[in-house]
C-alpha positions, 0 to 999 in steps of 0.5 A: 493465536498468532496476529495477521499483519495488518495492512493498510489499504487506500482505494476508493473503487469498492470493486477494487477494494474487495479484490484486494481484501480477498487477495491479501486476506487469502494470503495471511494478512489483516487488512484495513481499508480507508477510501480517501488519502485524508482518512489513511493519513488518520488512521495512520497517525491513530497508530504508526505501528498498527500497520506493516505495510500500505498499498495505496492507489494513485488517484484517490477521492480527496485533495491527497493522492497515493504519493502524498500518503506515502510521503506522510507514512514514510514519515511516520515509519521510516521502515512501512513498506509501500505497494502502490497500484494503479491504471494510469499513473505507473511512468509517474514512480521513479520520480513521485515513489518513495524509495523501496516500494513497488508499483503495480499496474492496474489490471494486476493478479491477486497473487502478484499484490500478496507477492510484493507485499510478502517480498516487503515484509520478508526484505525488511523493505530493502527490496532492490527491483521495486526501487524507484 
């Protein structure tokens, strides 16, 4: 049996949590959930290749938010595709984001999350519309 990739997700909202592991479990993925920036950059470093992609939210609990997490995935893995989502913080990402990752405001469909993963997956992360 062939593995799911396995995506990492930083969200601290259960609700949200849920929704996203729903949306990317339905559309062909593993996902892993970490509900501060502290605890994603540790399992991260646990494995840096475990993961194939990270969808992190802005604002998380802990002194580490979403940008902060991806700077430290990309440095990493150079290649970790990145969906950022969130309510308030999207004019934010053409100077905070990292190159190649796409933003996604709060409220968003399931199968808009599983598209922009899929498009980073299948680019190779070289998705030119979700460079900031």
């Amino acid at each position: 049996m062939e593995e799911l990739p396995v995506i990492l997700v930083v969200e601290d909202d259960p609700i949200i949590q849920n929704l996203i592991n729903d949306s990317l479990g339905d559309g062909g993925f593993d996902v892993d959930i970490a509900s501060s920036g502290e605890e994603a950059v540790t399992l991260l470093a646990a494995d840096k290749k475990a993961y194939r992609a990270l969808v992190t939210d802005i604002n998380l609990l802990g002194k580490l938010d979403g940008w902060e997490v991806s700077r430290r995935a990309r440095e990493m893995n150079a290649e970790c595709p990145i969906v950022y989502v969130s309510g308030d913080s999207g004019a934010e990402w053409p100077s905070k984001g990292v190159p190649n990752s796409i933003m996604l405001t709060k409220p968003f469909a399931p199968a808009q999350l599983v598209t922009a993963v899929s498009q980073l997956l299948n680019s190779g992360n070289s998705a030119t519309s979700g460079n900031p």
